[in-house]
Backbone bond lengths (Angstrom), bond angles and torsions (degrees), N, CA, C in turn:
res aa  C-N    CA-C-N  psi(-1)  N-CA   C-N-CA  omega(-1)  CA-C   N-CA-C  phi
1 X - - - 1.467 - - 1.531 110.51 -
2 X 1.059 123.95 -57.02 1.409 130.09 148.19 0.786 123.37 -0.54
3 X 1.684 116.20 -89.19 1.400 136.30 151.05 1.441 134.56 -8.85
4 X 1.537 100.40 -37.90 1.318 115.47 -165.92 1.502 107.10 -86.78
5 X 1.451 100.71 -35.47 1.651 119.36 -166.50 1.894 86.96 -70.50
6 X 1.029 104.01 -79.73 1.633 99.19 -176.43 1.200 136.85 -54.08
7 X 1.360 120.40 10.76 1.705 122.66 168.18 1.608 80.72 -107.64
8 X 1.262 149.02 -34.02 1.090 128.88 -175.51 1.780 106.57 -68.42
9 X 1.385 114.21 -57.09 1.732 97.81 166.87 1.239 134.98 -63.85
10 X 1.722 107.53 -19.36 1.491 88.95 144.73 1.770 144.48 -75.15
11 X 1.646 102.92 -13.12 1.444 104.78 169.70 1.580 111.49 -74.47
12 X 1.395 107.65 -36.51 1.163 105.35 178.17 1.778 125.81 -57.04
13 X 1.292 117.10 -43.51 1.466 149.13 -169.00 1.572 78.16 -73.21
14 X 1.195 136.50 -74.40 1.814 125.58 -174.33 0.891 101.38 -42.71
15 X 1.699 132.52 -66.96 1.410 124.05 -175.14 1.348 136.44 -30.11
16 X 1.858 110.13 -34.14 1.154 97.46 -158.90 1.874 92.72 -112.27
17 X 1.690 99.82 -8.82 1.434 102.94 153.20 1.668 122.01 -31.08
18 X 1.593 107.39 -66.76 0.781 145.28 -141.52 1.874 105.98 -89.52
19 X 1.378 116.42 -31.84 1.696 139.06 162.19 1.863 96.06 -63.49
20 X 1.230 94.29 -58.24 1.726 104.06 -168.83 1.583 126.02 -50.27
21 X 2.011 101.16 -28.00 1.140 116.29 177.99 1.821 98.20 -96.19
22 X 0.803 120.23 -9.31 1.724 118.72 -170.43 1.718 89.24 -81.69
23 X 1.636 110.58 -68.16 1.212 101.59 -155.90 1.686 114.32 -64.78
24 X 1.241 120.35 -3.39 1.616 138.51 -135.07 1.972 65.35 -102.77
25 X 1.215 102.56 -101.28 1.400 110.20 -163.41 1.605 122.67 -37.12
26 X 1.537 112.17 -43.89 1.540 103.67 162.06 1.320 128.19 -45.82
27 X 1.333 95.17 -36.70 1.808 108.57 178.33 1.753 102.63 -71.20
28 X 1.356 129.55 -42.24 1.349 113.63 165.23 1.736 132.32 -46.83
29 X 1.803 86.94 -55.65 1.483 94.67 161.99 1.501 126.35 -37.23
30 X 1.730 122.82 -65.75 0.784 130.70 172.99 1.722 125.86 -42.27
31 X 1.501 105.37 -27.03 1.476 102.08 -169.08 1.788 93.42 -107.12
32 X 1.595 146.45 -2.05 0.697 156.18 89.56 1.471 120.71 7.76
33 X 1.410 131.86 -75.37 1.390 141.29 -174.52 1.493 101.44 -61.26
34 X 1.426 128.44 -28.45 1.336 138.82 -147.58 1.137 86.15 -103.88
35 X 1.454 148.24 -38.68 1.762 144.66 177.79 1.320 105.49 -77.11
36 X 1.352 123.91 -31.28 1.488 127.37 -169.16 1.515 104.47 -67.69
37 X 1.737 110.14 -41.81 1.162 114.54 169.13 1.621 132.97 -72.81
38 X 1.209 98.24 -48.93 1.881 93.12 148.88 1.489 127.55 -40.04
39 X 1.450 103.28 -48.58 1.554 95.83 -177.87 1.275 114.67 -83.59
40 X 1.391 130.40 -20.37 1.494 132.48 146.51 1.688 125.63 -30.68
41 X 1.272 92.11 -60.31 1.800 105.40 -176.13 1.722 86.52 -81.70
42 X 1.399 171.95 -119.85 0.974 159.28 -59.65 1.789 90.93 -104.50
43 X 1.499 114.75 -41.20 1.404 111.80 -177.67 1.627 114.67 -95.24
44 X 1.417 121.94 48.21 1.604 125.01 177.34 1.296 101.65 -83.83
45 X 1.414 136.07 -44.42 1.286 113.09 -177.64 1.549 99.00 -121.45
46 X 1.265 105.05 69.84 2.036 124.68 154.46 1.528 94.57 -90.52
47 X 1.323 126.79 163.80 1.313 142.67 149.68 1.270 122.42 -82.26
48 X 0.880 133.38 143.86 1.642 146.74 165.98 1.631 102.19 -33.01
49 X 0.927 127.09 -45.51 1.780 111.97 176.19 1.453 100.54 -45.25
50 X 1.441 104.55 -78.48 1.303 129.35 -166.39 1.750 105.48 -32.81
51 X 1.549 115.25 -55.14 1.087 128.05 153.34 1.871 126.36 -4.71
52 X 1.356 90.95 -54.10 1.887 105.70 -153.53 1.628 67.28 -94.82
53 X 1.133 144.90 -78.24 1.337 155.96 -139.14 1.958 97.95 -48.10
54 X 0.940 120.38 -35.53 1.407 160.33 -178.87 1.332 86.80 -65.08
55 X 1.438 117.34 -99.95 1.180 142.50 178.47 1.576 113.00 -10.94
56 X 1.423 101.39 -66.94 2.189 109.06 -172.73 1.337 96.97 -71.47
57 X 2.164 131.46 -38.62 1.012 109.28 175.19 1.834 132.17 -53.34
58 X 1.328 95.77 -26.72 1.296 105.46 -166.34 1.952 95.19 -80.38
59 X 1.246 117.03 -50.01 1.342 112.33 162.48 1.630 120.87 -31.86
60 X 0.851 87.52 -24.81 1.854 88.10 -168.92 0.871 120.44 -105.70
61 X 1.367 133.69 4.91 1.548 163.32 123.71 1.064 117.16 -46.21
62 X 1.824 118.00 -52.93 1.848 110.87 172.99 1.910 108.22 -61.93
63 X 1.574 97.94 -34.28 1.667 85.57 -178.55 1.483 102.80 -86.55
64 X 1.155 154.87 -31.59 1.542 130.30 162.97 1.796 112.39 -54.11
65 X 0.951 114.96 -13.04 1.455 109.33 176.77 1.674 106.82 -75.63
66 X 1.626 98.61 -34.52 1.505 91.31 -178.54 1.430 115.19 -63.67
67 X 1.480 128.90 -23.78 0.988 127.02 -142.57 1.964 92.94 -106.23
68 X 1.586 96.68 -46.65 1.354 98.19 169.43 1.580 143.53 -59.08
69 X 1.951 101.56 -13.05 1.301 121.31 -167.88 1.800 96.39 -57.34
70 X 1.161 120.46 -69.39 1.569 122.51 -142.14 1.652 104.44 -92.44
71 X 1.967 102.31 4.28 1.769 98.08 178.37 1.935 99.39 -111.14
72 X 1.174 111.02 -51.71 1.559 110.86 164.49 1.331 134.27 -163.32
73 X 1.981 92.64 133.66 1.643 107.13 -179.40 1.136 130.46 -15.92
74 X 1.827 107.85 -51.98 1.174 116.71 -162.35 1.401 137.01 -62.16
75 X 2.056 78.83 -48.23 1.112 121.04 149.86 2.230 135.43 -9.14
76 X 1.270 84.59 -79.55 1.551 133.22 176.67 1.471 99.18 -61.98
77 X 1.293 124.27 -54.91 1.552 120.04 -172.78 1.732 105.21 -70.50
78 X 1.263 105.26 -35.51 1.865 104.19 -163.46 1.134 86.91 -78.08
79 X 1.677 140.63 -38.78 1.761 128.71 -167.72 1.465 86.84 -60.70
80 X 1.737 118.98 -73.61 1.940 107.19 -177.73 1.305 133.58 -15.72
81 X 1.450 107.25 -64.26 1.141 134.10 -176.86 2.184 102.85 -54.73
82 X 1.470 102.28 -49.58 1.548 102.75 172.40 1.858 121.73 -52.17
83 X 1.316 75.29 -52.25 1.553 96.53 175.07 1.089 116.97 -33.72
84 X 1.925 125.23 -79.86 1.225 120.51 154.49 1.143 136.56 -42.48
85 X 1.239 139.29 -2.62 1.484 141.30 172.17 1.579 90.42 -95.27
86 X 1.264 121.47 -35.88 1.980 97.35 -170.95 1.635 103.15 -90.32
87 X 1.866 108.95 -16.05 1.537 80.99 -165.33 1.670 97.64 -84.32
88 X 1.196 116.11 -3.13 1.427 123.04 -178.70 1.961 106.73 -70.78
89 X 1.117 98.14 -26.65 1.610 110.42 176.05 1.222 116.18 -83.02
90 X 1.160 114.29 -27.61 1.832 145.29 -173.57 1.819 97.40 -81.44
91 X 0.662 115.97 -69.03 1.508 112.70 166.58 1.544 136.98 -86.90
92 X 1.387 104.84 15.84 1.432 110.25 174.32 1.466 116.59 -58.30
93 X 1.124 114.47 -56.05 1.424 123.86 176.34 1.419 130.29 -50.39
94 X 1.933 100.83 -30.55 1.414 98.62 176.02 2.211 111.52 -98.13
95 X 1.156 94.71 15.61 1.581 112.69 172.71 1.326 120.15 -103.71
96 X 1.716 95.32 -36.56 1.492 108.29 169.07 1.733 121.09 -51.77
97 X 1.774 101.23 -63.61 1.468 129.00 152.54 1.651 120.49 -14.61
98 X 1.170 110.82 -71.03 1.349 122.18 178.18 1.523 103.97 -74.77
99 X 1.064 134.10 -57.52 1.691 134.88 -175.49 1.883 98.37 -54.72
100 X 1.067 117.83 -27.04 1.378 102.11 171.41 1.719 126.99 -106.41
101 X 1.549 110.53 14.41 1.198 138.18 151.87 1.485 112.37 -77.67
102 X 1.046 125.20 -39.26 1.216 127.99 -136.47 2.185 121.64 -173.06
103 X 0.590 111.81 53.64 2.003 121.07 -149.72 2.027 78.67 -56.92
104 X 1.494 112.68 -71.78 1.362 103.99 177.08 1.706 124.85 -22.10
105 X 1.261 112.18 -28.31 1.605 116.57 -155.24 1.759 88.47 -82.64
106 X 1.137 110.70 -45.29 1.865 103.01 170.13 1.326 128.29 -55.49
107 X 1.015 109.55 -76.81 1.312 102.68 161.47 1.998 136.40 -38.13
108 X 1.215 105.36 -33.14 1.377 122.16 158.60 1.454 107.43 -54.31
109 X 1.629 105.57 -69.62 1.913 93.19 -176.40 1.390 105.67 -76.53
110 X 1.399 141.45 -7.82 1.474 103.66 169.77 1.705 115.25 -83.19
111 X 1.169 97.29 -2.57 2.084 94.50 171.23 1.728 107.39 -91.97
112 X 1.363 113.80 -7.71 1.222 112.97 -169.69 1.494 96.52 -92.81
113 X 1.577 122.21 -55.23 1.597 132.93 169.16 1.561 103.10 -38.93
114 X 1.385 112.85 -67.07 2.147 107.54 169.53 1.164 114.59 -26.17
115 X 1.016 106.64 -74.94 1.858 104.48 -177.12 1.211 113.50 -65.61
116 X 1.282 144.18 -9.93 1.083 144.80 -145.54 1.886 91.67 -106.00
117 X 1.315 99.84 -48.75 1.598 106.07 -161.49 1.725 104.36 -84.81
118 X 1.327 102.72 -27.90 1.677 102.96 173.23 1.175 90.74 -89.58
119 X 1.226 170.03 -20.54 1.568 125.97 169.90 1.284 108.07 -90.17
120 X 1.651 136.60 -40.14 1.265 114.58 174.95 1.620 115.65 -65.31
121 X 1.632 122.06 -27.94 1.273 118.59 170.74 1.744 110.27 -50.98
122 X 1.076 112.45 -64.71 1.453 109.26 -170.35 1.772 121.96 -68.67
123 X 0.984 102.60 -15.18 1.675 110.39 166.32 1.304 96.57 -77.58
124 X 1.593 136.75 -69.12 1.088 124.29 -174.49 1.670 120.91 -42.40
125 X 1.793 115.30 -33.86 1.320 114.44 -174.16 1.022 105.10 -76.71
126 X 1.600 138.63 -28.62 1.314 145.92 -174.45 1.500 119.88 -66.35
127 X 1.907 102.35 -53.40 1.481 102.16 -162.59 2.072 105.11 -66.92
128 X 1.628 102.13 154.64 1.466 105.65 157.26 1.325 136.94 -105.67
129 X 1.329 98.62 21.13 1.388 119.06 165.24 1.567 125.07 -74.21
130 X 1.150 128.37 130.01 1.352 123.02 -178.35 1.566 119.60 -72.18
131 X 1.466 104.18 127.05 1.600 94.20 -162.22 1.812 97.01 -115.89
132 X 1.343 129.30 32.34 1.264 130.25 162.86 1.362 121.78 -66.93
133 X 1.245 114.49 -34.10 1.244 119.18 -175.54 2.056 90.77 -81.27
134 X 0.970 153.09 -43.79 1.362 154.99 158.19 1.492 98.66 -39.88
135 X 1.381 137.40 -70.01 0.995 124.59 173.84 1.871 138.88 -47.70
136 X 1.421 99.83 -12.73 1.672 102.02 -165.25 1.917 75.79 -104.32
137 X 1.073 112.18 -27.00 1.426 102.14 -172.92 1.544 109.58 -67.68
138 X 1.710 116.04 -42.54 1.734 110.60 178.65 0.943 91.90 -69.92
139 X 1.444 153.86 -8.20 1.535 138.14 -177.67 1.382 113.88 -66.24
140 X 1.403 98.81 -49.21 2.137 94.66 174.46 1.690 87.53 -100.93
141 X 0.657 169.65 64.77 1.346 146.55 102.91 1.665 107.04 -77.29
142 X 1.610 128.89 -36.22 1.341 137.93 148.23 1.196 112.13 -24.00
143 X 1.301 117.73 -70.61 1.802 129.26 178.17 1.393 109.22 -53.54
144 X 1.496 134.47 -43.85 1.088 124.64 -171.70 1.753 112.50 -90.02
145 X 1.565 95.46 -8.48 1.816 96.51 174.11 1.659 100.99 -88.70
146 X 1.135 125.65 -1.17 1.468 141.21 160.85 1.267 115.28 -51.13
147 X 1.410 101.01 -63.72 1.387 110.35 -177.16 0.717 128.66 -84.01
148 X 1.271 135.36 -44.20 1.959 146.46 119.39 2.090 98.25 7.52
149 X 1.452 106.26 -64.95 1.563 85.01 -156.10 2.324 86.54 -84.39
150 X 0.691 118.89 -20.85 1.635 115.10 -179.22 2.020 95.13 -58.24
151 X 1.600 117.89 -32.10 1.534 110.01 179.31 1.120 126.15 -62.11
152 X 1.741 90.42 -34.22 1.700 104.51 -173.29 1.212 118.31 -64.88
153 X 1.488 124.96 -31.59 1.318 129.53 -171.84 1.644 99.93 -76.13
154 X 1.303 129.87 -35.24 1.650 110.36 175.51 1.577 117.49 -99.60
155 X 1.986 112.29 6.70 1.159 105.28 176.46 1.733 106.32 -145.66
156 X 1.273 88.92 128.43 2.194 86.97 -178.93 1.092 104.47 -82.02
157 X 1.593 103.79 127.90 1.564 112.10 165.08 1.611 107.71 -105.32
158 X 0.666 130.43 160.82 1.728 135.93 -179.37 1.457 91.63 -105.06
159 X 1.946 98.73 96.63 1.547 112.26 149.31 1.444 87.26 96.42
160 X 1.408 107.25 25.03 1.472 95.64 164.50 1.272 111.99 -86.65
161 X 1.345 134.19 -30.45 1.205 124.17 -161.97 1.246 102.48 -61.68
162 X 1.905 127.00 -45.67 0.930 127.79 -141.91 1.853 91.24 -77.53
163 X 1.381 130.52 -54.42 1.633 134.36 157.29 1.385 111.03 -14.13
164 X 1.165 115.16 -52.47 1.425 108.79 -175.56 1.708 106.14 -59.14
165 X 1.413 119.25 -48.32 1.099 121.95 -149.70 1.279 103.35 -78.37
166 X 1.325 128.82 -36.76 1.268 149.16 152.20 1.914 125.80 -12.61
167 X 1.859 85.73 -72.40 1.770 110.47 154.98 1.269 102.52 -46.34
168 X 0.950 135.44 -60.86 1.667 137.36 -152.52 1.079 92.11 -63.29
169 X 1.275 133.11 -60.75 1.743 128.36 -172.66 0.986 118.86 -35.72
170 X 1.710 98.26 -63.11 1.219 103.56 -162.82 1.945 112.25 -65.99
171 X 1.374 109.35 -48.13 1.272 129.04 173.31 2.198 104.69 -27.27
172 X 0.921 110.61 -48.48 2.003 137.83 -150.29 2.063 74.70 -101.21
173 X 0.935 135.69 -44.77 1.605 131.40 -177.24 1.602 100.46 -62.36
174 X 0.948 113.88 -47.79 1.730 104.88 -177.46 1.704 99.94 -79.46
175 X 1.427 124.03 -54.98 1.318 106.68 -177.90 1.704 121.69 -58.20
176 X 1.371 121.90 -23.33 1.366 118.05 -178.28 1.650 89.57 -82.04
177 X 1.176 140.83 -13.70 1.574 111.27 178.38 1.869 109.34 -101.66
178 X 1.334 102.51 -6.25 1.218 112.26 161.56 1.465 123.35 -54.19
179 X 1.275 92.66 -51.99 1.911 121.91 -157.19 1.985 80.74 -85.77
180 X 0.843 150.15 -48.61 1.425 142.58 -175.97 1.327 101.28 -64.98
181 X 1.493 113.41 -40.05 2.011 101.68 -164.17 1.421 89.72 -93.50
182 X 1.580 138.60 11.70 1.496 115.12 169.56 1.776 94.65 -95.91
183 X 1.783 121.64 -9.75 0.905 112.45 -147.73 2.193 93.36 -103.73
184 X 1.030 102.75 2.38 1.862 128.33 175.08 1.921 94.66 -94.75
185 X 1.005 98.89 -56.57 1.958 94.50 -159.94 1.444 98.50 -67.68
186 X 1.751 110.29 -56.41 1.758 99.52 176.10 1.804 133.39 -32.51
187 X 1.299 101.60 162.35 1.786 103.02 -164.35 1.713 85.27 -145.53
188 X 1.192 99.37 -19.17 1.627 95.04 -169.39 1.442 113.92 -78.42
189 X 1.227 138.57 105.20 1.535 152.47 -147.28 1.853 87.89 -84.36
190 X 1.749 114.89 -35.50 1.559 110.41 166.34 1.189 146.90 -58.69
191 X 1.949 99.05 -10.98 1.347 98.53 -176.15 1.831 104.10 -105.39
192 X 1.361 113.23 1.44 1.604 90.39 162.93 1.478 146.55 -37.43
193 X 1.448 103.57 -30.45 1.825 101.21 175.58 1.209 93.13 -60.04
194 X 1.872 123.60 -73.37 1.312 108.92 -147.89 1.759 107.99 -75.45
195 X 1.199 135.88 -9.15 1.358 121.77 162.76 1.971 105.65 -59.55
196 X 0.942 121.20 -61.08 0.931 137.03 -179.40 1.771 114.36 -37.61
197 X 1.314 102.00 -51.85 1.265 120.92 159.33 1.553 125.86 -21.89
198 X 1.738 85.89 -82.23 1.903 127.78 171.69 1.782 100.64 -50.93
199 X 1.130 130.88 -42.03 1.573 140.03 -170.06 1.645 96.43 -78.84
200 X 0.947 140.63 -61.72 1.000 154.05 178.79 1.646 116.76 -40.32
201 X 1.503 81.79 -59.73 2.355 92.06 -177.91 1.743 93.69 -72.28
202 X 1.278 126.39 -27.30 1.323 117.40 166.85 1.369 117.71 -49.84
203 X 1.330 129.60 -57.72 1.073 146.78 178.18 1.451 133.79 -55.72
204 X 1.321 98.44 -31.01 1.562 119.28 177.72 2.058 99.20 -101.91
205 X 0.824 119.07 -4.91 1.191 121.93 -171.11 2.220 101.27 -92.14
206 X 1.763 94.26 -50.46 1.108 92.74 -178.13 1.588 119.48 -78.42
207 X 1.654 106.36 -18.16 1.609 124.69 155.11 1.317 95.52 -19.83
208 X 1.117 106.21 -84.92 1.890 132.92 -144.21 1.500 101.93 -65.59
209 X 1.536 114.74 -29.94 1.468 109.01 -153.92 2.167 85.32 -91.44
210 X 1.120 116.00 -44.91 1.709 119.19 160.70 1.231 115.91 -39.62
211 X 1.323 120.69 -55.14 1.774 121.82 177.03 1.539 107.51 -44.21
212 X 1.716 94.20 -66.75 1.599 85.69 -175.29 1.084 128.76 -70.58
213 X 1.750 143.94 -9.48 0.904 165.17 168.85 1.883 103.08 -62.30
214 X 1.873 116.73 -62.39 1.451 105.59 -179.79 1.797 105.50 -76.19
215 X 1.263 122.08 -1.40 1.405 116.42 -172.18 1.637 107.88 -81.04
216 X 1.521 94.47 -46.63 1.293 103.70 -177.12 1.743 125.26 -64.83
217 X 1.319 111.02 -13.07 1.556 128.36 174.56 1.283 102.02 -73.59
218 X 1.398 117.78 -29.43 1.711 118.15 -174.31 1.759 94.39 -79.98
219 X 0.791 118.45 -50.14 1.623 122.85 -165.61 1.593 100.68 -57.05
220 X 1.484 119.52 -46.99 1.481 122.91 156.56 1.248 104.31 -16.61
């Protein structure tokens, strides 16, 4: 009886482990998405140098996060928090680009990215199937949609752009249910930045691949 009582407070005690890290990291995300957008609107008329310059800084933030995750919190949250302010600067120009093609086409993919990330997010948090082996698989299919979009730029395919964008979905659909079921199994209340992180470049990834997808229907 004993016995019984204490694997139940310990399921319980995981559980709320486990709530504590859900709401913890969404809430990063969320304050994350909110710098990305600042640094979006403050960097609309940066240039494309400035852009990439943006870009490696903000890279170099996900790898000090790695390094900062397991020595300090505080640490770890302000690299995040940087992160989204440069990659928001890092892609201003190509948001800028499309928003002046097209202002509808933004707003379109961020209702399309919503739904997009809560249903593959929550299937991913739901299923008990192991989805690592799904994940190492979008990993080179990633690499080869790499090279795929590096062709396009020295060779026109008719309706390639729109294929690419397509792959990308689908490719960012297995990693966002990945990135949710690592974000169910975790206990570690330390690894929210970089889950938070990983949830995030999902999100902004399928952003971009929607933009160009409703932009390109206008160009139709």
């Amino acid at each position: 009886m004993t016995q019984t009582v204490a694997y139940r407070q310990m399921g319980t005690a995981a559980r709320g482990q486990a709530n504590a890290l859900f709401a913890q990291t969404m809430g990063y995300v969320a304050i994350t998405a909110a710098l990305f957008a600042l640094g979006a609107w403050l960097g609309r008329n940066l240039t494309g140098g400035v852009g990439i310059v943006a870009f490696i800084a903000a890279f170099a933030c996900l790898i000090g996060m790695r390094f900062a995750a397991s020595r300090s919190a505080q640490l770890s949250v302000g690299l995040l928090g940087a992160f989204g302010l440069l990659i928001g600067l890092a892609v201003a120009p190509t948001v800028a680009y499309y928003g002046s093609m097209d202002p509808r086409a933004l707003w379109q993919a961020g209702g399309a990215t919503a739904l997009f990330i809560a249903g593959f997010g929550a299937a991913g948090y739901a299923t008990r199937r192991d989805l690592t082996a799904i994940a190492r698989a979008c990993f080179w299919a990633l690499l080869a949609l790499i090279v795929f979009g590096i062709v396009l730029i020295f060779v026109h395919i008719p309706g390639g752009a729109l294929v690419y964008s397509v792959l990308g979905l689908v490719i960012f659909a297995g990693f966002t249910m990945f990135d949710f079921q690592r974000l169910r199994h975790s206990a570690d209340i330390s690894s929210a930045p970089l889950l938070a992180a990983s949830i995030f470049l999902d999100i902004l990834n399928v952003f971009l691949f929607f933009l160009a997808i409703f932009s390109g229907q206008e160009e139709r």
